[in-house]
C-alpha positions in Angstrom: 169.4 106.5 104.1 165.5 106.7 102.5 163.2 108.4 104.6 159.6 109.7 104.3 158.5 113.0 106.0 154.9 113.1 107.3 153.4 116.5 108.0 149.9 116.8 109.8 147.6 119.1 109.0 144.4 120.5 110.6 142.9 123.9 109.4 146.4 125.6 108.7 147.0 124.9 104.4 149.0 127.9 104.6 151.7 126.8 107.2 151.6 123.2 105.6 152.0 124.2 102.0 154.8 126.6 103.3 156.5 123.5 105.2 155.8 121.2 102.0 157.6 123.2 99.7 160.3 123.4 102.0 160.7 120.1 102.0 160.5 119.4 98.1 163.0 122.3 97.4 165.9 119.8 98.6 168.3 118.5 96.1 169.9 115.5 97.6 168.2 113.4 100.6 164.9 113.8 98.2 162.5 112.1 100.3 158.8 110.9 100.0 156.0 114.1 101.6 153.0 112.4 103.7 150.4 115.0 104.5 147.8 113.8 107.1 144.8 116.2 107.2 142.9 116.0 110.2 139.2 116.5 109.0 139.8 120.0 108.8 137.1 122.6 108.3 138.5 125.0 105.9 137.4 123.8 102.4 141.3 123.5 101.0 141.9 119.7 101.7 142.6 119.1 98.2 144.7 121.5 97.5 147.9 119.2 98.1 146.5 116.5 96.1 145.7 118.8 93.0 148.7 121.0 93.4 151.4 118.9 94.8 151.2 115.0 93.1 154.1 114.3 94.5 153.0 114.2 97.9 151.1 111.3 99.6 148.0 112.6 101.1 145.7 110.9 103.2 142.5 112.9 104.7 141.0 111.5 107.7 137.3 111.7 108.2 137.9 112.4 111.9 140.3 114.3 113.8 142.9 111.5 115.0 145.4 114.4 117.0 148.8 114.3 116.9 149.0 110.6 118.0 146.3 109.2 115.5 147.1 111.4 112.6 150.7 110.4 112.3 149.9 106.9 112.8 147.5 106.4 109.8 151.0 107.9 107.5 153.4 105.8 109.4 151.5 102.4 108.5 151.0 103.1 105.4 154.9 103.6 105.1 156.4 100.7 107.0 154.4 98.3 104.5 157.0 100.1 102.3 160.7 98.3 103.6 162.6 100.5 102.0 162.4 103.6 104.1 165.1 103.8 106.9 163.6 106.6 108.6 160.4 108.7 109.0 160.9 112.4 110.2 157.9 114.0 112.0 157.7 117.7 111.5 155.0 120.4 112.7 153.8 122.4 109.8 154.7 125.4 111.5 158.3 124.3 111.7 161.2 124.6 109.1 164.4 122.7 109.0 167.0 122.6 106.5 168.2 119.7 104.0 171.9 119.9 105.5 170.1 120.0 109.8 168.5 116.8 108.5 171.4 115.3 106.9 173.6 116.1 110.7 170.5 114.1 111.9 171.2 111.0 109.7 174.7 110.9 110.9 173.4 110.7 114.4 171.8 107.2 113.4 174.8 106.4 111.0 177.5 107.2 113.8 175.4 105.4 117.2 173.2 102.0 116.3 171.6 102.2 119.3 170.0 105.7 118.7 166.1 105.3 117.7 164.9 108.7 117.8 166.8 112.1 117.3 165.8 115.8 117.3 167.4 119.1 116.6 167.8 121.8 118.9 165.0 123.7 118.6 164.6 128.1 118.3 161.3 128.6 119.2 159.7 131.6 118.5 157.0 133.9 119.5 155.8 137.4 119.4 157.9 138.4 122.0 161.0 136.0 122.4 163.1 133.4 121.2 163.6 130.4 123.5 165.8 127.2 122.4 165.3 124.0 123.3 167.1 121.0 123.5 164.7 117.8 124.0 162.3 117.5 127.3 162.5 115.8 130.8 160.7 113.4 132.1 156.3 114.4 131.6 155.6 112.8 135.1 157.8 114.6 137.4 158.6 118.7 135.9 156.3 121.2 135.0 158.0 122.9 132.9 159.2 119.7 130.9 161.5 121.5 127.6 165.3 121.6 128.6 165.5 125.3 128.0 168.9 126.3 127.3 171.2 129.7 126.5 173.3 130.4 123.2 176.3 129.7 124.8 174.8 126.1 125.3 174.4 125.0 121.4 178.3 124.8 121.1 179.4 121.2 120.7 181.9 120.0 123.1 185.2 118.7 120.8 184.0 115.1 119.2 180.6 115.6 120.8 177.1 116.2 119.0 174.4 114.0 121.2 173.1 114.8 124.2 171.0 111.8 125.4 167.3 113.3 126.8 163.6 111.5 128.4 162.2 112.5 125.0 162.5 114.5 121.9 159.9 116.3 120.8 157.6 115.7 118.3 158.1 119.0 116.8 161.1 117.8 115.0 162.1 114.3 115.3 163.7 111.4 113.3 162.4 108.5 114.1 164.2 104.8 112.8 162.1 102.8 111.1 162.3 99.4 112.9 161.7 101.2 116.6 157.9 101.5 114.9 158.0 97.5 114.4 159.4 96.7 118.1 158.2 99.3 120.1 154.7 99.9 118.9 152.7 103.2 117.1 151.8 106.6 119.1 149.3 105.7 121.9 146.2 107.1 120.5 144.9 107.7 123.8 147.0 111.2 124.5 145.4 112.3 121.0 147.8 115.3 121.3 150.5 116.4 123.6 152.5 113.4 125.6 152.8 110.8 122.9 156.1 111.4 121.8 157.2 111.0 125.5 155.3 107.5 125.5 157.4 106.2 122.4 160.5 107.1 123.8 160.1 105.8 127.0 158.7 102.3 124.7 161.4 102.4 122.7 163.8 102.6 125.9 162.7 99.7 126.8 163.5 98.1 124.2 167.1 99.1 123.6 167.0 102.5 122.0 168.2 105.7 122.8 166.8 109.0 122.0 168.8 112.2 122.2 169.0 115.9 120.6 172.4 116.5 118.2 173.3 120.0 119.1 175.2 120.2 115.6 171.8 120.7 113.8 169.0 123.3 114.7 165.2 123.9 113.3 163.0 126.8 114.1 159.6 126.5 115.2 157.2 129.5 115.4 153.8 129.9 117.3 151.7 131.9 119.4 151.7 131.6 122.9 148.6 133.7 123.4 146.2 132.1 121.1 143.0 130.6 122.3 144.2 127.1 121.4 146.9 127.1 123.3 145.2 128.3 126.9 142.9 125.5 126.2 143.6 122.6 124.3 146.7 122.2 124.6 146.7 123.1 128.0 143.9 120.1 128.7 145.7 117.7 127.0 149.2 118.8 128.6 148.2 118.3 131.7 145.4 115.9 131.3 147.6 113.4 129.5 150.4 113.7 132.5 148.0 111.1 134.2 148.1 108.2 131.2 151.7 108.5 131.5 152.1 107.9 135.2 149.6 105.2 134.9 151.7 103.5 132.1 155.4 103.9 133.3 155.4 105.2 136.7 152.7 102.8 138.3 154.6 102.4 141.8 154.7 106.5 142.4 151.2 106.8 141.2 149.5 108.3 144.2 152.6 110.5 145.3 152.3 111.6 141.4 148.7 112.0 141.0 148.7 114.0 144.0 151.2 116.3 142.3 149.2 117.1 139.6 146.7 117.3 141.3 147.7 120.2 143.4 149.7 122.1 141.1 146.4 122.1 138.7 144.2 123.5 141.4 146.3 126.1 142.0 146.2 126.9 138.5 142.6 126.8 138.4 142.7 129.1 141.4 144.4 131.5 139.6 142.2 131.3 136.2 138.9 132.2 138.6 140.5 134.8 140.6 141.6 136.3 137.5 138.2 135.4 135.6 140.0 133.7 132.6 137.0 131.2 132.3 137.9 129.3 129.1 141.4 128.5 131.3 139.8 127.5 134.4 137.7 125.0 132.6 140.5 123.8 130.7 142.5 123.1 133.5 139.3 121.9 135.5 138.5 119.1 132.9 141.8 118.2 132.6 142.0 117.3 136.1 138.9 115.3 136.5 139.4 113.2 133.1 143.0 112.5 134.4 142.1 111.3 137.5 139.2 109.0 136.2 140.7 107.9 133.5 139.1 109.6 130.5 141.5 109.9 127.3 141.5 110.4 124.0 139.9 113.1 121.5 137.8 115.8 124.0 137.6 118.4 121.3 134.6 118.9 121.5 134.3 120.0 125.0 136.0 123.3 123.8 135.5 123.7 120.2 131.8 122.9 120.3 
């Protein structure tokens, strides 16, 4: 199986150049490196296309997120037929060549399966947690399907277990589900997306499920400013697309949800005068409920 491997990167060369050379030290799968950069601001965009000829860079002009960013690789790559797979990896994430390969045998061994992930460590400053795919973005809060060690041991003759979505941390995606079920919505911009495309590509037949045989760690900071408030925007902000999309018959019972969990989370950012987080969670709200998607950076960057 050919597949291409598209990395995005936005103001982190050191992470991606880690996570490119990763990938180019395997021996036998040898696939084709995409690197997406994301307009990013520190003056070292060409240092894959100078240093690493052998990767397929594309800079974008504009920040397209997650959704956008990946999109502008994966079109260029389906107008090349003979790639079987694309894998989608955060730069901050490392995964063997012989984790991969466990994930092509997913495919090879179940025809239906359009999308599979690894289990994934996650790590932090403080803790390790693992991960095994996500539940359903419309209904749980907390939406990774956390799990103990004891839990990454394969039953006899069994490596997938089928979830609502993998994450986009990690994930293998088939060719031919782009072609029938569509590209990334670029209306989440970040955060949600990949939990769109499965649900799409459910509908159209596929599966998606996490093979507990193969594992990929994944490291970040909980902390950081970018976390408490773009990510947290677009986590919860983007919750509304996706009920508006798949889940049209709950919508007020749903929107109400979100609506009162988030203002007891901004509640709790004023008492606690964490102002950057109370806006976050604030705007996220408001541009949910009305409707307003996409790239809204700049409301916390500018």
């Amino acid at each position: 199986m050919k597949i291409a491997v598209v990395i995005i990167n936005w103001n982190n060369p050191l992470d991606t150049e880690k996570c490119v050379l990763s990938i180019a030290s395997w021996t036998q799968l040898l696939p084709s490196i995409w690197v997406v950069d994301n307009a990013s601001q520190d003056g070292k965009r060409q240092i894959y296309a100078s240093q690493y000829p052998q990767v397929h860079y594309i800079y974008s002009g504009i920040n397209k997120g997650f959704a956008g960013g990946n999109n502008l690789a994966i079109e260029q790559i389906l107008n090349q037929p003979s790639y079987d797979a694309i894998l989608l990896i955060n730069n901050d994430a490392i995964i063997t060549e012989e984790n991969i390969a466990r994930l092509i045998e997913s495919f090879e061994a179940e025809a239906k399966l359009g999308i599979v992930g690894p289990i994934l460590y996650e790590n932090n400053s403080t803790q390790t947690l693992i991960s095994m795919g996500g539940r359903d973005i419309s209904r749980y809060i907390r939406t990774r399907n956390y799990i103990d060690e004891s839990s990454t041991k394969p039953a006899p003759g069994k490596s997938l277990i089928f979830v609502d979505y993998v994450p986009g941390t990690v994930a293998l995606i088939r060719s031919g589900l782009f072609r029938m079920a569509g590209f990334f919505d670029e209306n989440y911009f970040f955060s949600g997306e990949m939990a769109d495309l499965c649900e799409r590509a459910r509908q159209k037949g596929y599966l998606c499920a996490v093979n507990i045989q193969s594992t990929a760690t994944h490291h970040f900071d909980p902390s950081s400013e970018i976390r408490q408030t773009l990510y947290l925007y677009y986590n919860l902000r983007n919750r509304f697309l996706y009920i508006k999309k798949f889940r049209r018959s709950k919508m007020f019972y749903l929107y109400s949800h979100w609506i009162f969990y988030g203002a007891l989370l901004f509640l709790k950012a004023v008492v606690r005068f964490q102002k950057k987080r109370a806006k976050a969670i604030g705007s996220a709200l408001i541009d949910g409920a009305r409707g307003k998607f996409g790239n809204q950076n700049d409301k916390f960057l500018s």
